[in-house]
N, C-alpha and C positions, 0 to 999 in steps of 0.2 A: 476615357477611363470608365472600365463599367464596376459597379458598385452592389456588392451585394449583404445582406444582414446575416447573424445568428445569433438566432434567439437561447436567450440560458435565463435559466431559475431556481436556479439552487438553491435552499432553505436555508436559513441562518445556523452559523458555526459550522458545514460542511471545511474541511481542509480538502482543498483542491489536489493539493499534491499528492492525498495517494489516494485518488480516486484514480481508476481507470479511464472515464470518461474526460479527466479535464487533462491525464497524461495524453489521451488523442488526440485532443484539443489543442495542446501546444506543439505536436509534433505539425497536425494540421497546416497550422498557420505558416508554421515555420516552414514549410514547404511550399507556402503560398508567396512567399517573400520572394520566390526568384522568379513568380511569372510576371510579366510588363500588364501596364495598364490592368492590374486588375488590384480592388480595394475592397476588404470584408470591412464590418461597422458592429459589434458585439454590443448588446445590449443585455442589461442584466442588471438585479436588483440594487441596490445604495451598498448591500452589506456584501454582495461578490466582487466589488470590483478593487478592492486592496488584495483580495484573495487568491484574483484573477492574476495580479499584476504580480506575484509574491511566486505565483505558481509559474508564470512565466518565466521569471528569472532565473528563477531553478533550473528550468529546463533549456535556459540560454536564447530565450526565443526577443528577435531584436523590436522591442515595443515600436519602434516607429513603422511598423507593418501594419500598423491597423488600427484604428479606434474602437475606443470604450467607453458606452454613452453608458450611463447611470440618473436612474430619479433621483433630487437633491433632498438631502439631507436624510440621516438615518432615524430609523425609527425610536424615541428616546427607550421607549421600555427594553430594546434589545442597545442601547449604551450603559444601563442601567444593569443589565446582565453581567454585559462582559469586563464593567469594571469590577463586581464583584469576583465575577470568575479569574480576573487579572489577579486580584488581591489574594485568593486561596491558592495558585498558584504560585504567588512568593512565597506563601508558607510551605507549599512542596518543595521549591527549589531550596530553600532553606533546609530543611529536611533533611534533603540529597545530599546537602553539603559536607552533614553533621555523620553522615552516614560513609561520604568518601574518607574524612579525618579518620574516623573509626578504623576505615579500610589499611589506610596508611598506616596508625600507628601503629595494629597488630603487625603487619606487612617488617614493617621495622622492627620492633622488638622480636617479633621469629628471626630475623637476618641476624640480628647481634647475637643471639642468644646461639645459632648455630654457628654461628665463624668463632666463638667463643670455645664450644664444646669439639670444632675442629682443632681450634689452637690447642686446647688441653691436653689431645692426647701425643701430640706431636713432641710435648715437651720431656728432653734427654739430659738436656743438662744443664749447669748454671745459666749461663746465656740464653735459652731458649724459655727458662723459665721467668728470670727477670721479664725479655720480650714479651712473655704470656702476660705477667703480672702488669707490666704497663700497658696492654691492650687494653686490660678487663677493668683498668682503672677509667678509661674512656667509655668504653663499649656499654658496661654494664650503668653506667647513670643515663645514658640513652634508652637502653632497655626497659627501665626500672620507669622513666617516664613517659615512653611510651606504654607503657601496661598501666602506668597511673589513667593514661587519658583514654586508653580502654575502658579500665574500669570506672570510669566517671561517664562515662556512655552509655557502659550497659547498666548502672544505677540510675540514669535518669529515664531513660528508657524505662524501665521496671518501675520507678516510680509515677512516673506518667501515665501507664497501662493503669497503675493501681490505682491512682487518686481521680482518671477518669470514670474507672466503674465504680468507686464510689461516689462519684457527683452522679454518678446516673443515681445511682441508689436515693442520692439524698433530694433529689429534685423529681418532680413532683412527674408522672408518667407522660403527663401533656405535653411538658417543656423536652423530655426529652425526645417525645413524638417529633417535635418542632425541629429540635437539633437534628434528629437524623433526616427529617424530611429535607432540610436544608440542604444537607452537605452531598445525601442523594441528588439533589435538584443542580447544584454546582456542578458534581462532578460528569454525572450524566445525562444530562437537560433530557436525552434525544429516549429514554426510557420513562419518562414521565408523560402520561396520557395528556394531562391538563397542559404540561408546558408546549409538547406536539402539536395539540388543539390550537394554541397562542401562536406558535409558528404556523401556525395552518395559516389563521387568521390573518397574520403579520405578511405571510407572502399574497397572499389571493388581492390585498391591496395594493400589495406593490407592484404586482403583475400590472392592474388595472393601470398605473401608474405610468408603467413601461412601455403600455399600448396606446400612451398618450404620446409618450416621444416615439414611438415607431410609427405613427401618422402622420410627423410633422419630417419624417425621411424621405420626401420625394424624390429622392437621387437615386433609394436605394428599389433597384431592381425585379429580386426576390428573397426571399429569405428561407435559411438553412437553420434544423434546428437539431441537434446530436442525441435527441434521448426522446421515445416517447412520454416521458413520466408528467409534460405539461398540458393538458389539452387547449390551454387557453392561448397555444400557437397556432392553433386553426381560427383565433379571430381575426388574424391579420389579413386585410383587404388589400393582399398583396399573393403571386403566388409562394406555394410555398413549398418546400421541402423537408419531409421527415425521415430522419434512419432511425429505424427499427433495428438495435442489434440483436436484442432478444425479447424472448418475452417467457421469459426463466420465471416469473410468478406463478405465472400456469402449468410450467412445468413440475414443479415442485412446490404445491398449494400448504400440504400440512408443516414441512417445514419451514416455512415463513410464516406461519399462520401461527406457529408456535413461538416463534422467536415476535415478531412483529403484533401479532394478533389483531384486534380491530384497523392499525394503522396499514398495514396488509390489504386488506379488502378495499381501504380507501385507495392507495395506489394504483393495486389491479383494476379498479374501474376508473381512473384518470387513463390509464397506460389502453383501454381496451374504448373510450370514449375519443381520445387523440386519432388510435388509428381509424375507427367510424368514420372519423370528421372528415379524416384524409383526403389529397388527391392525387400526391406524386410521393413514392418511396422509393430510400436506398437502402440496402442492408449488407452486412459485411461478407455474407454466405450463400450460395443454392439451397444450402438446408433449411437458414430461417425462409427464405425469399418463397421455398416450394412448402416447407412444412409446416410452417408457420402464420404468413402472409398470407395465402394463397390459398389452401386445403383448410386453413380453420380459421381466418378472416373475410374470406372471398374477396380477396382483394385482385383485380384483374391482374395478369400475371405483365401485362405490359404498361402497367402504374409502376414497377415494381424492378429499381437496378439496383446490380450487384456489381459492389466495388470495393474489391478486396486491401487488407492493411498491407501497407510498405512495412520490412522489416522496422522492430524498435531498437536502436542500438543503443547500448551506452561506453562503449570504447572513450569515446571523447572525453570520459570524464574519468575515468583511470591513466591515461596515456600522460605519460611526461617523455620531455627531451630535453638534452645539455648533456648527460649525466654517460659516464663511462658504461656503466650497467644500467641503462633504462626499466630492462624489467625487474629488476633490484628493486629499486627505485620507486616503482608501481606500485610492488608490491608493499615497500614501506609503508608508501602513502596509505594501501589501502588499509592498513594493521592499525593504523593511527585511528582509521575513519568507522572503522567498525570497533575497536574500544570505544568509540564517543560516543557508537549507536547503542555499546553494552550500557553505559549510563541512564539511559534510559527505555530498559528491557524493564518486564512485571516483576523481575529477581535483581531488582538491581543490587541488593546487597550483594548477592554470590557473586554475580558478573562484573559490578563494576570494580573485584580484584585483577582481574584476568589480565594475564601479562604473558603470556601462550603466542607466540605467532607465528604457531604453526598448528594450531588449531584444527581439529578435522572435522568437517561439519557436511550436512546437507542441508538446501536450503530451502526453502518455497516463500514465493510473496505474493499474497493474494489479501483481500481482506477475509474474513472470516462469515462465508453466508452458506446457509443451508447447500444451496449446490457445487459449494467448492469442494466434498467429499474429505474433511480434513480428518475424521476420526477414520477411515479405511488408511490415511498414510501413517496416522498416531499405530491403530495396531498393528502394521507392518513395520514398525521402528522400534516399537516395544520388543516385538517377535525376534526382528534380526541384533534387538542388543542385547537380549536376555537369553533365546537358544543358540544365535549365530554368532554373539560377542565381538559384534564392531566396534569399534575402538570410536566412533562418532557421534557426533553431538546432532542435534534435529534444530536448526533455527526457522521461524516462523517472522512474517511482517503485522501478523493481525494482532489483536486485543481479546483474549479468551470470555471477556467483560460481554462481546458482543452476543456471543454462542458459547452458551453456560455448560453444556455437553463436553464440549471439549477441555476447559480448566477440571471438570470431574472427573474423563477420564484420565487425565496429567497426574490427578493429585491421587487417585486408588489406583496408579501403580507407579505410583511412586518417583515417577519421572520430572520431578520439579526439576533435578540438576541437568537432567539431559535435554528435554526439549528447552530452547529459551525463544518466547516472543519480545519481538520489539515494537516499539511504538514510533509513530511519527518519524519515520525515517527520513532523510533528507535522497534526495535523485545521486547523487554523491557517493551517499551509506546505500541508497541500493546496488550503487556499481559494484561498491568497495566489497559485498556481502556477495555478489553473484563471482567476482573476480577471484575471490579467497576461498569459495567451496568445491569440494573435490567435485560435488554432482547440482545437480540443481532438478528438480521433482512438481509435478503437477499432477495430482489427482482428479481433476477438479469433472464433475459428471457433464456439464452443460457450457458452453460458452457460445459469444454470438461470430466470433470469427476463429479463425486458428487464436490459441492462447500468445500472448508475446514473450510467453517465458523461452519456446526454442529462440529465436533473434534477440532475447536481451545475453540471455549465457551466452551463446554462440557468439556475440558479440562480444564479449572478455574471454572468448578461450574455455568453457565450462560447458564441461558435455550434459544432455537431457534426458533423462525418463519422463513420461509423461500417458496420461491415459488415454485408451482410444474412443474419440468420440470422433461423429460425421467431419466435424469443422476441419478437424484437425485433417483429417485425413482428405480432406479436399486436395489441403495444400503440401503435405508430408508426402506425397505419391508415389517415391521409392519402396517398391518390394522390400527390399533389404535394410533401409531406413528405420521402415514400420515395424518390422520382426523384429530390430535393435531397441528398439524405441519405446514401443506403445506397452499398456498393461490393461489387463480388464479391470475396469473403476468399481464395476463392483462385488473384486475377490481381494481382499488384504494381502493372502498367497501370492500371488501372482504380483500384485504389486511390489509384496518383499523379496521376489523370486526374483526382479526385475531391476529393481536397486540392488540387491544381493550382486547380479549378474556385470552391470554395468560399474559398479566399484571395481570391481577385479579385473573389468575390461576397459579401462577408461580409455584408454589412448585409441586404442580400436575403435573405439564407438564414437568418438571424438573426432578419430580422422571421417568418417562414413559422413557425420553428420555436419562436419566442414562443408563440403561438396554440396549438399545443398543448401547450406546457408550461402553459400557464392552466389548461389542460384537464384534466389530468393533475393538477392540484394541487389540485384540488378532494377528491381522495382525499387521507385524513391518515393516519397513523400511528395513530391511536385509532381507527380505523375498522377496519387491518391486524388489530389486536389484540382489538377487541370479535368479528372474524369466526372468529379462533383461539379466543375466548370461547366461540360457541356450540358447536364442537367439541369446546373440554373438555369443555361442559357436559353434551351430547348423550351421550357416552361413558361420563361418571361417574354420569349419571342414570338409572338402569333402565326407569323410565316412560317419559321420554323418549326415550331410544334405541329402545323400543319404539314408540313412536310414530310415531315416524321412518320404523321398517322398516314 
């Protein structure tokens, strides 16, 4: 059995599940699971390893494939945190709750109040009007009580608005400093300098902690670490392995600089100390590995392998069987599972009415950072709903919270109703959400290998637009693909030109880019993983490394 480690440090409150790197991470594994004799060993701070295990599960990956060593005991001041944080979030879910009644009863009192005003006019003669009179006799005290519990909603509501600005008024400006800084601090921890610092603080020991158990691993080989963002993976007196997928900081400094600011500069100089340190790299591209690595790290170009992503699918988690009509079936499912995710969208009041399922939407799921290019797809959706009047909605997976540009320009032009983001989406709700849209869309200017938005659509049936960039077009290599496919990332036009095009071509563009998803799937995830295999093995093997040179 040979043995080998990866190292992870993830900062406290990260949700693994929709980070991109911990989605590779569990595909990883899960691909590692069918090669013999071989054992990873994950190491990772006290506060990722529930987070780890939670994200696993999601993604269906069989925990008995590996171990997850963690320093003992969490740190009190971040239990301290999250119980409070636990605590303001039953005041939300409460909230929510108070907020679906609402939904409901208007929902009800419009239904009565219409079958009522249908009965009315139907009414010809004796008979029909008794009928009418004894409906309205049922109908209309349902109505009358549901608008009662309307209106005891939106009066508390209103009253609550108003008796909070006046406790601001009447308390004293300190106190209500205190209040807002609080409830700032809860809901956002990760935008507060001081609390950042504290996470600084709180990981750099727990690191040191982790290098305590990763010396007492003599079994373990070498170790694999999936992100440069730790440099403190180069003290392991063991060889080691870094994937660099990108190093998108440097690519785009003032827009991070703007969103992140001082925390920004601290990153880029861990991310650009790691590689220094370095000895052996993978990366997911020729692009980063030549333009990157190589031209503006000087990193020898034979430290330095390329080992491309197995398609990401999520079929497995749409797909049912027993059922006369399966894709019936699916589709239910999936109508179900994207109302639960409209729950908790930034509009949940307007969304979580929605009883539509047949909804017509485009979709994108990315998190929300400077290089995903999200305002070039905002005014391309503006443009085609406002002079091209498509009949569709824009959904998003990120938090406009994070990139304040983008809820600005939602809210001055007016697109609250049409664009809707969702939050914390489950692997489930991303299928159900890529499975239900007519298109599925990526703008995004930079990424470290092809995007996995073609093979996650592609994988429910949902055709792609997406922008041309190096990565992509490594692996997209059809002529006729690329001219269906790609758009300039940075012309709005051409992007709307592009979605425009592929709405009204779906099937065509859909069958083209079948064909290479075939293609493309031929590569598995044990494949990804036996190719990181000879790497470690190359590195930890003296002979062999030798051999090699």
């Amino acid at each position: 059995m040979k043995h080998f480690g990866i190292f992870l440090a993830f900062p406290p409150l990260v949700d693994l599940r929709s980070q991109g790197l911990g989605r590779y991470l569990a595909m990883f594994l899960k691909g590692g699971e069918e090669i013999p004799d071989i054992r990873f060993t994950i190491v990772c701070p006290s506060w990722n390893k529930e987070a780890l295990i939670e994200l696993f599960r999601s993604e269906r990956v069989p925990l008995h494939a590996f171990d997850i060593i963690s320093p003992e005991g969490k740190p009190f001041a971040l239990r301290i945190f999250e119980a409070l944080k636990t605590y303001r979030g039953r005041g939300g879910r409460r909230a929510e709750w108070v907020v679906r009644l609402a939904g409901s009863a208007k929902e009800l009192s419009l239904a009565c109040l219409k079958h009522l005003m249908r009965r009315a006019v139907q009414v010809h003669n004796l008979a029909s009007a008794v009928k009418f009179f004894l409906q309205s006799f049922i109908a209309l005290p349902i109505a009358v009580v549901s608008l009662l519990v309307l209106g005891v909603f939106y009066c508390v509501r209103y009253i609550s608005v108003l008796s909070q600005a006046l406790a601001l008024r009447l308390l004293s400006s300190t106190s209500a400093q205190i209040k807002q800084a609080i409830t700032k601090f809860l809901a956002y921890p990760q935008n507060q300098d001081w609390v950042v610092q504290l996470f600084d603080e709180m990981q750099r020991h727990e690191i040191e902690r982790m290098l305590q158990k990763i010396g007492e691993l003599s079994k373990v080989q070498a170790w694999y670490c999936p992100t440069a963002f730790w440099p403190e993976f180069q003290s392991i007196n063991k060889p080691r392995l870094l994937c660099v997928p990108d190093v998108v900081l440097s690519d785009f400094p003032v827009g991070f600089s703007r969103v992140n600011g001082d925390r920004f500069l601290s990153v880029f100089k861990n991310v650009e100390d790691a590689i220094a340190n370095g000895e052996r790299f993978v990366t997911y591209s020729e692009n980063v590995k030549w333009g990157t690595l190589v031209d503006r790290y000087s990193v020898a170009e034979g430290d330095v392998s390329v080992i491309r992503h197995a398609p990401n699918t999520l079929h497995q988690y749409v797909s049912v069987s027993g059922f006369a009509d399966s894709e019936a079936a699916s589709l239910h499912m999936c109508s179900v599972w994207l109302r639960q995710a409209f729950q908790r969208s930034t509009n949940a009041i307007y969304t979580s009415d929605f009883r539509n399922n047949r909804l017509k939407f485009i979709f994108y799921a990315s998190q929300f950072r400077p290089n995903k290019n999200i305002l070039v797809l905002l005014r391309a959706f503006d443009f085609l709903l406002r002079k091209r009047f498509i009949g569709y909605k824009l959904i998003m997976t990120g938090n406009p919270i994070h990139l304040p540009e983008v809820g600005d320009f939602v809210r001055n032009s007016g697109l609250e109703r049409d664009v809707i983001f969702l939050r914390e989406i489950s692997v489930s709700e991303l299928a159900a959400c890529y499975k239900l849209a007519d298109l599925a869309v990526n703008p995004t200017l930079s990424e470290g290998g092809c995007p996995f938005t073609f093979t996650e659509a592609l994988s429910v049936g949902t055709p792609v637009v997406m922008s041309r960039i190096p990565v992509a077009e490594e692996v997209l290599t059809d002529p006729v693909l690329q001219e269906m496919t790609f758009f300039d990332p940075y012309d709005w036009r051409d992007c709307a030109k592009r979605i425009e095009w592929a709405l009204g071509h779906r099937e065509e563009l859909l069958a083209t880019q079948r064909k290479t998803y075939a293609q493309l799937s031929q590569r598995t995830w044990t494949d990804v993983v036996n190719e990181h295999i000879r790497v470690l093995e190359e590195i930890s093997t003296p002979d062999l490394k030798d051999a090699v040179v």
